[in-house]
PAVEX-568567 format. One line per 2 residues: number of its first residue (from 0); their letters; for each residue x, y, z of C-alpha. Coordinates in nm, 2 decimals. Example, Ala and Ser with C-alpha at 12.3 -4.5 7.8 and 13.67 -1.06 7.14 Angstrom:
BEGIN
0	AS	1.23/-0.45/0.78  1.37/-0.11/0.71
END
This chain:
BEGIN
0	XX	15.16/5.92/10.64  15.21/6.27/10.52
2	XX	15.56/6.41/10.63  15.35/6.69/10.85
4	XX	15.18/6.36/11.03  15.34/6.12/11.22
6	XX	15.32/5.87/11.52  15.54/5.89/11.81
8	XX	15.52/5.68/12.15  15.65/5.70/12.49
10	XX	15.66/5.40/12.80  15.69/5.45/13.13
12	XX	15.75/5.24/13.46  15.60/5.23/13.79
14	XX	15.82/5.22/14.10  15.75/4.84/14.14
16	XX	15.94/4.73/13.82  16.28/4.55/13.93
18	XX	16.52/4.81/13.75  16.29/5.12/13.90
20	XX	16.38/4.90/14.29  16.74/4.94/14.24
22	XX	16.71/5.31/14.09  16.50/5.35/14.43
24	XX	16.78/5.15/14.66  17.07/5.40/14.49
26	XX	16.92/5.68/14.52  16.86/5.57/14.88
28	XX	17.22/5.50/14.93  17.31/5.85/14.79
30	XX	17.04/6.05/15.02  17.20/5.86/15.33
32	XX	17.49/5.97/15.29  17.48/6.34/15.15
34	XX	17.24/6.38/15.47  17.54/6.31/15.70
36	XX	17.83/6.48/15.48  17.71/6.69/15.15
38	XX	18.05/6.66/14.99  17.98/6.31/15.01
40	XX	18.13/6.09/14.69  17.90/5.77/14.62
42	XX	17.82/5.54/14.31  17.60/5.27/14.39
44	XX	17.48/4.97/14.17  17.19/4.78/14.27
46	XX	17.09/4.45/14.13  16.74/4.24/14.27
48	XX	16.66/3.92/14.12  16.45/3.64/14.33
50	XX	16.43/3.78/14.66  16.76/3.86/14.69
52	XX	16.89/4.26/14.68  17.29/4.33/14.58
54	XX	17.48/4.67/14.66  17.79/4.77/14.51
56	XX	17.98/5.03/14.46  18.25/5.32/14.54
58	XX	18.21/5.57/14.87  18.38/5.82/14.97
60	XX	18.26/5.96/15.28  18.12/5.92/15.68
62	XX	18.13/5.59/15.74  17.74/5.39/15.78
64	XX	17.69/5.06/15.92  17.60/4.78/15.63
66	XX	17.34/4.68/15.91  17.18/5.06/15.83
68	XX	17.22/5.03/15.48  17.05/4.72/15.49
70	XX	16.78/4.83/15.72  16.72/5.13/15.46
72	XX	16.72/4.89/15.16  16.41/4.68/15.35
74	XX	16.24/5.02/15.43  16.28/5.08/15.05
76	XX	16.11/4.80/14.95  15.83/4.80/15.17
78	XX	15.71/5.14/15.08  15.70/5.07/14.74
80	XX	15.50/4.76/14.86  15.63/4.45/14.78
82	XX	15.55/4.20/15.05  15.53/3.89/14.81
84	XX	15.63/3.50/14.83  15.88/3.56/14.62
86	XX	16.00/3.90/14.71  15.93/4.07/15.00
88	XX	16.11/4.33/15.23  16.08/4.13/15.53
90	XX	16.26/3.82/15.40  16.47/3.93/15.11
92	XX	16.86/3.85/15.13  17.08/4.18/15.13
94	XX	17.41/4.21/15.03  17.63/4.50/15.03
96	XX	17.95/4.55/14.87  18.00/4.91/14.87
98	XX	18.40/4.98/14.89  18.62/5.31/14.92
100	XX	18.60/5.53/14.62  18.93/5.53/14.35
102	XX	19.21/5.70/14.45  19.28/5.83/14.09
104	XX	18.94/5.92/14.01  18.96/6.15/14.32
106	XX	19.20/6.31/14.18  19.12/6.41/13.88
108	XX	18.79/6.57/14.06  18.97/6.74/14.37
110	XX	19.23/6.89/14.18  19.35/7.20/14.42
112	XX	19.49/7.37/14.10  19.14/7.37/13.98
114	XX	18.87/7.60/14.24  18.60/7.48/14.04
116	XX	18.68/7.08/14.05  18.69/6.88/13.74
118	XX	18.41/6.70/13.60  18.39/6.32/13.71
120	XX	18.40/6.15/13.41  18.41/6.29/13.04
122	XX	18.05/6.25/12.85  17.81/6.45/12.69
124	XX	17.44/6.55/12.82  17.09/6.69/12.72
126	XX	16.83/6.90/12.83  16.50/6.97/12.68
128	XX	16.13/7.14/12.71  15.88/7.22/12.51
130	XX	15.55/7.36/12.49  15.31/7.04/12.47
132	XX	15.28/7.04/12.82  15.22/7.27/13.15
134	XX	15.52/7.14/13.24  15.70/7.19/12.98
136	XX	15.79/6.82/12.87  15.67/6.61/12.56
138	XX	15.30/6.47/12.60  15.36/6.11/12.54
140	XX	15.61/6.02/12.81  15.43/6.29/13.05
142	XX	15.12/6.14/13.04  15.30/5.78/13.01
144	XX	15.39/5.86/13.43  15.08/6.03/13.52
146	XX	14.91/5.69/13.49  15.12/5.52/13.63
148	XX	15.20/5.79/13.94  14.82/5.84/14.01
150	XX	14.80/5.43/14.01  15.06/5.42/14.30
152	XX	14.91/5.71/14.47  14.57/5.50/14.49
154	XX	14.73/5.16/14.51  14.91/5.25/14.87
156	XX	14.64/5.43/14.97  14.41/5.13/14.93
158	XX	14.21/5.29/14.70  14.31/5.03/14.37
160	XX	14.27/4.66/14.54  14.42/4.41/14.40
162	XX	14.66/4.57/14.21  15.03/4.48/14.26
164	XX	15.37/4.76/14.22  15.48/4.63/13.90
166	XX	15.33/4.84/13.62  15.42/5.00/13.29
168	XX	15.25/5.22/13.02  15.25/5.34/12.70
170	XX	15.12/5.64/12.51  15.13/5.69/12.16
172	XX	15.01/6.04/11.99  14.92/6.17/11.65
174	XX	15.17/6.46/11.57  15.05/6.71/11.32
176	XX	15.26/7.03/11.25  15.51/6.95/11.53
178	XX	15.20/6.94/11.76  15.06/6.66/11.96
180	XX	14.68/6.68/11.84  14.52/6.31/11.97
182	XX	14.62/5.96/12.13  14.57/5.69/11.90
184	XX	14.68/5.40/12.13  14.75/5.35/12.55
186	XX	14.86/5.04/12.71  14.91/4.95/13.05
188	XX	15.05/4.64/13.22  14.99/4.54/13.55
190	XX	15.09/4.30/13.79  14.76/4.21/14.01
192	XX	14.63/3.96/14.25  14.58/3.62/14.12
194	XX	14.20/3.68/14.30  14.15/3.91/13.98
196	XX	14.07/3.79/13.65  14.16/3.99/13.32
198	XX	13.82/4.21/13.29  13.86/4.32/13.68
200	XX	14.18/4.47/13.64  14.06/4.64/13.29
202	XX	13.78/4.81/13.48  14.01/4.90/13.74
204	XX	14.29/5.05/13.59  14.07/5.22/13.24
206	XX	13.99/5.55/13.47  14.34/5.61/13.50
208	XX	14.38/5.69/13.17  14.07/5.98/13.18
210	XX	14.25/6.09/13.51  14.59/6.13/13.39
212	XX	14.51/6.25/12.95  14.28/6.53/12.89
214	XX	13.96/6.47/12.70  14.04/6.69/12.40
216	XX	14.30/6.38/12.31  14.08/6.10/12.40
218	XX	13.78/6.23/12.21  13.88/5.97/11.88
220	XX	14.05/5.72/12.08  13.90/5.37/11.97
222	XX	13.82/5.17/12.30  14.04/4.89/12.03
224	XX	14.33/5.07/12.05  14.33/5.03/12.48
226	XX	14.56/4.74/12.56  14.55/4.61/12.93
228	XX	14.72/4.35/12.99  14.75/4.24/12.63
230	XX	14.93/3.94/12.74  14.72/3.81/12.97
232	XX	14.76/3.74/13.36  15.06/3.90/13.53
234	XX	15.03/3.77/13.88  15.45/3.67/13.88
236	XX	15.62/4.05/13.89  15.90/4.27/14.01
238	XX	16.22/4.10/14.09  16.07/3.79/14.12
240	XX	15.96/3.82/13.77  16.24/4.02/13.60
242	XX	16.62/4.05/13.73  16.67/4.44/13.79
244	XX	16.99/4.70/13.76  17.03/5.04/13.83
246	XX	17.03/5.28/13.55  16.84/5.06/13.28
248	XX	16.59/5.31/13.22  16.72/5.61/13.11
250	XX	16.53/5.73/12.84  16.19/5.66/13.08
252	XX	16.41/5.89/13.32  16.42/6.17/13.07
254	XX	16.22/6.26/12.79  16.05/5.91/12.63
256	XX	16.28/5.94/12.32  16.16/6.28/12.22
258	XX	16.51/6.42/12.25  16.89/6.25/12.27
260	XX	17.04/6.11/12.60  17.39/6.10/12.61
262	XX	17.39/5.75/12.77  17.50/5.79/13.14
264	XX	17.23/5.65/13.42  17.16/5.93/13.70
266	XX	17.06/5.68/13.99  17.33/5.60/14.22
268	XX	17.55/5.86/14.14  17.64/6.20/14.37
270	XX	17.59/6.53/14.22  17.98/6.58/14.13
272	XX	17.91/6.30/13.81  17.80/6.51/13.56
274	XX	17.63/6.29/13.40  17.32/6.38/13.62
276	XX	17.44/6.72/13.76  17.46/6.88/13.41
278	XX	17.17/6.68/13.25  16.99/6.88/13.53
280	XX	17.14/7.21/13.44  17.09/7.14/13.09
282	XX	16.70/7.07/13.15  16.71/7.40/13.39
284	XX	16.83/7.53/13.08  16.61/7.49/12.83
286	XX	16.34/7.50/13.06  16.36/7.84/13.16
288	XX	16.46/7.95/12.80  16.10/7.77/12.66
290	XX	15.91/7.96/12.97  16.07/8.30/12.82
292	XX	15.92/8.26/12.52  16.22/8.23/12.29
294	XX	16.07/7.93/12.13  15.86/7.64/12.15
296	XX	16.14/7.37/12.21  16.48/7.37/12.31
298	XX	16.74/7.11/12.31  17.11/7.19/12.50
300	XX	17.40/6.94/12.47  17.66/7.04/12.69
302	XX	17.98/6.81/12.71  18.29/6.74/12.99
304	XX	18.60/6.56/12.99  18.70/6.44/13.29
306	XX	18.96/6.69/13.57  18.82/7.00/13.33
308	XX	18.60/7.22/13.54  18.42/7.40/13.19
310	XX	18.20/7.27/12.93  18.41/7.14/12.61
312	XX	18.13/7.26/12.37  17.73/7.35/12.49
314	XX	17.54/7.33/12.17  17.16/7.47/12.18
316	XX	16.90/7.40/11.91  16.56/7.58/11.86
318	XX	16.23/7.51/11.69  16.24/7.58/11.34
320	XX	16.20/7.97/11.26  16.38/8.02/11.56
322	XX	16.74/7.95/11.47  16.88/8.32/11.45
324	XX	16.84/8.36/11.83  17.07/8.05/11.91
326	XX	17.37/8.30/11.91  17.20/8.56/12.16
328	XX	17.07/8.28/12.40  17.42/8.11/12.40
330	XX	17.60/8.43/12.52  17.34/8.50/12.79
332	XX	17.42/8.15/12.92  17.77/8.23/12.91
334	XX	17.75/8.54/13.13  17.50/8.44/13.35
336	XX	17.57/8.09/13.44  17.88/7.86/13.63
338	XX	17.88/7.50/13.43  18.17/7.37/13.62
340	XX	18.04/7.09/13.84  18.08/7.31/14.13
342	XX	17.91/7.58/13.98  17.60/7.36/13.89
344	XX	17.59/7.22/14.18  17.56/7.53/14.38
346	XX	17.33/7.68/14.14  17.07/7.41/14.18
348	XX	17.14/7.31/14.55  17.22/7.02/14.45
350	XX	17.45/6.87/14.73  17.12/6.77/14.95
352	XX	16.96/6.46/14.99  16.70/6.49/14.75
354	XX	16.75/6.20/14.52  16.52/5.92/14.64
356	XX	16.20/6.06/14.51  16.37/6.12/14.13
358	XX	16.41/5.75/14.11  16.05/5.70/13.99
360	XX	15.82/5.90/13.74  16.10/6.10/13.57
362	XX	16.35/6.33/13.66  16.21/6.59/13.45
364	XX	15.87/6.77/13.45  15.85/6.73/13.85
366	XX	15.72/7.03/14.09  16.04/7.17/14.32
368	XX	15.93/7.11/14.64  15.96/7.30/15.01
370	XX	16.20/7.04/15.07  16.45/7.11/14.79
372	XX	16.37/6.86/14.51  16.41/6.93/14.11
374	XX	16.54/7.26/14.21  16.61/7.20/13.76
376	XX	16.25/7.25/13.71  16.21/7.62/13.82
378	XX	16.17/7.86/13.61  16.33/8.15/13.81
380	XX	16.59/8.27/13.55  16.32/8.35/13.26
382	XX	16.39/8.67/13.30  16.72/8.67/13.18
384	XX	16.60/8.50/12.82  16.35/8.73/12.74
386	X	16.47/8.89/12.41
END
């Protein structure tokens, strides 16, 4: 393929897959408890297998009854719709084994000789947009969770019979000039009733992908090149079919591959990790920096050690032609934004319960809501980028 042509493909997974249920639980467990105490300290693992659900985990906060917890974790489930013979939110066994939060780690975060905390843990994180999109995010993996969003939508509405809350997809685009120009391939895995065969769930679920991809990259799609269910039946799904753990699916989470992930999970975690406090700031970032017009893409790295309040190093990278404005953009970001944890936190509100919904879809390319969700996606600081 010529160098100015290539291939590139994103997945995504519906709510229903077993790792997506134990983001979902999590981010559950966070909400609950930021509701009753913002400054709330949690990090919550989840694991599902065979009807069975298991929490674990460090709190530091109001203390919740495991019966709640529990109750929650069943209310969970059911809205995402599982109801099965071997899974099912009225019958499932639930665990929980969430403990008091480590002394030393607490330290390192609550230092009083530090007003802006320390960071959590060290690590490095990304943010990136760019300009394929409305929402400023890569095509593939955008389009990857539209199908799969409007699917759920219909499915719990009652509007797709028959098909089951364990799906996945995948897009893969023609790239020419940096550009996405067509899809060459979609495919899309669903677990269904076992009162469907294989050419009743292709007819079902083939108008999501008109719904969700504009025609202008569907116009030399080959009907070929449209795998559902490629394997055959999938009747045996979610935790029944597939052991599940929170914070498997990071790079469905953020941007399909299209930029780096510096490796830490968001789900479970309170906003004082920075592993998803400053991936959000470093989205917010880049986000507002593409919607000023500086360039097409942008990709920010920005890295912590752990008890240190301020960035180690915040590294920014532009689309090609646009590397002499690197140095202006970085000192706007220095004088106009607070990176310590605290700072990010209150800069993006993000000390609410507003976790839950992330948990599904992507945490990136989201609308903020009246309620205070993806407060990262705004793009109220434009302004200050315009050079």
């Amino acid at each position: 393929m010529e160098d100015n042509k290539y291939l590139f493909t994103s997945e995504s997974v519906s709510e229903g897959h077993p790792d997506k249920v134990c983001d979902r639980i999590s981010d559950m467990v966070v909400d609950s408890y930021l509701s009753r105490d913002p400054f709330s300290r949690v990090a919550c693992e989840t694991l599902t297998t065979t009807n069975k659900v298991v929490l674990a985990g460090e709190i530091r906060g109001p203390k919740i009854d495991k019966e709640e917890i529990i109750k929650k974790v069943r209310d969970c489930i059911k809205d995402i719709g599982y109801d099965q013979e071997g899974f099912s939110w009225k019958t499932a066994s639930i665990e929980t084994f969430l403990h008091e939060q480590s002394a030393d780690i607490a330290m390192g975060v609550d230092s009083k000789d530090n007003k802006d905390e320390g960071a959590g843990d060290q690590g490095i994180m990304f943010g990136y947009a760019c300009k394929e999109t409305d929402d400023l995010m890569p095509a593939p993996i955008h389009f990857s969770h539209k199908i799969l969003r409007l699917m759920a939508e219909d499915r719990k509405k009652g509007v797709l019979k028959g098909i089951e809350p364990d799906s996945k997809s995948q897009v893969t685009m023609l790239y020419q000039d940096s550009k996405p120009t067509k899809v060459t391939s979609v495919v899309i895995s669903t677990q269904h009733s076992k009162d469907l065969n294989q050419e009743q769930v292709k007819n079902l679920v083939l108008p999501y992908i008109k719904k969700s991809i504009p025609e202008k990259y569907l116009i030399d799609l080959d009907s070929k090149e449209i795998y559902i269910n490629p394997t055959g039946q999938f009747i045996i799904g979610g935790p029944d079919g597939d052991t599940g753990l929170t914070g498997r699916k990071i790079i469905v989470d953020t941007y399909g591959g299209a930029a780096p992930h510096g490796g830490g999970a968001f789900s479970g975690k309170d906003p004082t990790k920075v592993d998803r406090s400053a991936a959000y700031a470093a989205r917010y970032l880049s986000k507002n920096i593409v919607s000023a017009g500086v360039s097409e893409k942008c990709l920010i790295q920005l890295a912590y050690a752990i008890g240190v309040s301020k960035p180690l190093s915040i590294f920014i990278k532009l689309a090609k032609g646009d590397e002499n404005k690197v140095s202006k953009v970085k000192k706007i970001i220095d004088q106009n934004f607070n990176l310590s944890p605290r700072g990010i936190r209150e800069m993006l509100k993000l000390n609410n319960p507003i976790y839950e919904i992330t948990s599904a879809y992507g945490h990136f390319g989201r609308k903020p809501t009246n309620s205070g969700e993806f407060t990262w996606e705004k793009t109220d600081k434009s302004d200050l980028f315009r050079l």
